[in-house]
C-alpha positions as CSV (number, residue, x, y, z in Angstrom):
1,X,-30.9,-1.6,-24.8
2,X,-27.3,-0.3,-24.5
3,X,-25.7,2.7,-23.1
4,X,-22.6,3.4,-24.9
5,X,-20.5,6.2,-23.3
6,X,-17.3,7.4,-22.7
7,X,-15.9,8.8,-19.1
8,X,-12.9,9.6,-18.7
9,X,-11.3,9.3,-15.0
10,X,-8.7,11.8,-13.7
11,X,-6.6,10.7,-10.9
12,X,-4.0,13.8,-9.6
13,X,-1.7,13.7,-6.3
14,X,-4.0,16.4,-4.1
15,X,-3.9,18.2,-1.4
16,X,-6.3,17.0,1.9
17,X,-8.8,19.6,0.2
18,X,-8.8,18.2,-2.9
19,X,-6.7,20.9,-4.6
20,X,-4.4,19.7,-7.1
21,X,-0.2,19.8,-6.3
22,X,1.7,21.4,-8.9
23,X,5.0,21.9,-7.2
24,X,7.5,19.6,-8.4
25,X,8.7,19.2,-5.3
26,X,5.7,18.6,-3.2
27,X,5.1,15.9,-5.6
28,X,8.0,13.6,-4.5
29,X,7.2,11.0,-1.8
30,X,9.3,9.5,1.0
31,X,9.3,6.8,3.1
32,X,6.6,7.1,5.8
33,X,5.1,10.0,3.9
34,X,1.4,10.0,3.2
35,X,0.0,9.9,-0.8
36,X,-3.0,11.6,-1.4
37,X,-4.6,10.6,-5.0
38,X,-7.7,12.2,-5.8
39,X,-10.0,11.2,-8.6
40,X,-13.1,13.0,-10.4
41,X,-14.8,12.7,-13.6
42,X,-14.3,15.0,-17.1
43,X,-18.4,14.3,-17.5
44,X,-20.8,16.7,-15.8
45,X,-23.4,13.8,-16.6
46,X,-21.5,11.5,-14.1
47,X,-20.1,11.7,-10.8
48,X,-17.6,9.7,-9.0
49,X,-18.9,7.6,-5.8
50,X,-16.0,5.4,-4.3
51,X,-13.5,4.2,-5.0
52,X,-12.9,0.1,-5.6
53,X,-9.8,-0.8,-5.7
54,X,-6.3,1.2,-5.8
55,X,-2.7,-0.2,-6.1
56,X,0.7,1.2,-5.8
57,X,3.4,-0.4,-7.5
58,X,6.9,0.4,-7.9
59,X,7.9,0.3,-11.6
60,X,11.5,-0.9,-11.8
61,X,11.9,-0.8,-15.4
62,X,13.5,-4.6,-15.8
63,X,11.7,-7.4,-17.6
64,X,10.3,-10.0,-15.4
65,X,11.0,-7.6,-11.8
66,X,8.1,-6.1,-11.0
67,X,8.7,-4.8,-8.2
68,X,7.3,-4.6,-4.9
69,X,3.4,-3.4,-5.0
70,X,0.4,-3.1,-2.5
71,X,-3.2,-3.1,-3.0
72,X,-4.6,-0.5,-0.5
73,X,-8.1,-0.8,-1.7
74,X,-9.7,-4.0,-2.4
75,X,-13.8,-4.2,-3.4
76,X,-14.2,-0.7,-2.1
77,X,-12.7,-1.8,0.9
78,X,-9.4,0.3,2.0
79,X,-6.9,-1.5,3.9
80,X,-5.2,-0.4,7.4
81,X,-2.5,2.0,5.3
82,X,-5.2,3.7,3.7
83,X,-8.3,6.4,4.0
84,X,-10.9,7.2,2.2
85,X,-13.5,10.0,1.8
86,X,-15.7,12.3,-1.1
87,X,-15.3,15.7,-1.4
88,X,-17.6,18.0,-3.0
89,X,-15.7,20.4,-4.9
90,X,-17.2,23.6,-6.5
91,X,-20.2,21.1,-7.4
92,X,-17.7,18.1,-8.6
93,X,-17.4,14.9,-6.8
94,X,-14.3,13.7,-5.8
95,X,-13.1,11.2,-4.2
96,X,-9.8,10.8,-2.3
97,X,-7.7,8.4,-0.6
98,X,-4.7,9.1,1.6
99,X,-2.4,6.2,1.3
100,X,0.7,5.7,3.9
101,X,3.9,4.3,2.2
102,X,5.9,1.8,3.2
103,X,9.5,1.2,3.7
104,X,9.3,-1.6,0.7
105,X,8.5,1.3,-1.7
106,X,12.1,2.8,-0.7
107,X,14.7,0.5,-0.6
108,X,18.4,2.8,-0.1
109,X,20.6,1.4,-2.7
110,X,18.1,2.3,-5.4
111,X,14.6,4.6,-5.2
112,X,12.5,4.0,-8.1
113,X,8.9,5.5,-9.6
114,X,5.7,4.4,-8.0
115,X,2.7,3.8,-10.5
116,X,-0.6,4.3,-9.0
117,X,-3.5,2.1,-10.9
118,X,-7.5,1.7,-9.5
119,X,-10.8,1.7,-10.4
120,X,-13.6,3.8,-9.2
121,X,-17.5,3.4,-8.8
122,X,-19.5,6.3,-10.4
123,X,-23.5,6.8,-11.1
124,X,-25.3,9.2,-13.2
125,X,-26.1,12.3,-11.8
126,X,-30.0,11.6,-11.3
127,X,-32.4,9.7,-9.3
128,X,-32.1,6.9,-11.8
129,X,-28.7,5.0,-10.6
130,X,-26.5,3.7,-13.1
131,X,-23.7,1.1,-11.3
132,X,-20.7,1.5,-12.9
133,X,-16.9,1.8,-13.0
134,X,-13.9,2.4,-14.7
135,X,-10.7,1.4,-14.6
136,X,-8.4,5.1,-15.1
137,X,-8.0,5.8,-17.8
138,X,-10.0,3.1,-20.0
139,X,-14.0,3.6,-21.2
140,X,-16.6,1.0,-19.9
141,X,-19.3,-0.1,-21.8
142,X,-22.7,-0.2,-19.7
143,X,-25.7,-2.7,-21.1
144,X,-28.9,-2.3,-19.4
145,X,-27.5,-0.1,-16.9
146,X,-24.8,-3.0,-15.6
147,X,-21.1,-2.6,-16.3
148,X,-20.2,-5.3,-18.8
149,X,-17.2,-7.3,-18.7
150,X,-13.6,-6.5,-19.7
């Protein structure tokens, strides 16, 4: 049998209590300062467990340069830069990751956009656990209750 469905994955810049930051301002980063990306799902079906792997990289905008990047989260595993936790959120699971920048990300002669890219681990909201996960934003396809292959 197959399970065909489609989750969509929100990932926002957040406060530590999840709470989403709408000033402009509060959204730009320096070096040394500390990124906090939350992520939840759009599906009350589904909720969001861990997440697997996150990456910053800094998008320079030039074919063939890309730039420096960092994988903070590797196989669920966050690196020394980074911390992760869930949040329960008026009944929504979130899950979070503070992520220190580094001085790479901010070299003086030019500052340029970071890009942050992951994938997250979610089950269905019953006994009956469905591994899963999805790269933000793209639909997985799930056969026999297993994520299938991209």
């Amino acid at each position: 049998k197959q399970l065909d469905y489609n989750v969509v994955a929100e990932a926002y810049q957040c406060e530590n209590d999840g709470s989403a930051i709408t000033d402009p301002e509060s959204l730009v980063k320096y070096n040394g300062d500390v990124l906090t990306i939350c992520v939840k799902l759009d599906d009350s079906d589904f909720e969001v467990t861990n997440i697997e792997s996150l990456r910053v990289n800094q998008i320079t905008g030039i074919e063939g340069d890309d730039g420096e990047s960092l994988d903070y989260v590797i196989d669920g595993i966050p690196n020394v830069l980074a911390r992760t936790n869930s949040l329960n959120i008026d009944g929504v699971e979130v899950v979070q990751a503070r992520l220190q920048l580094i001085v790479a990300f901010f070299p003086p002669e030019n500052i340029l956009p970071l890009e942050v890219s992951g994938k997250v681990a979610f089950n269905l909201q019953t006994s009956r656990r469905i591994l899963g996960s999805q790269n933000w934003p793209t639909t997985r396809m799930l056969e026999d209750g297993k994520p299938t292959t991209e």
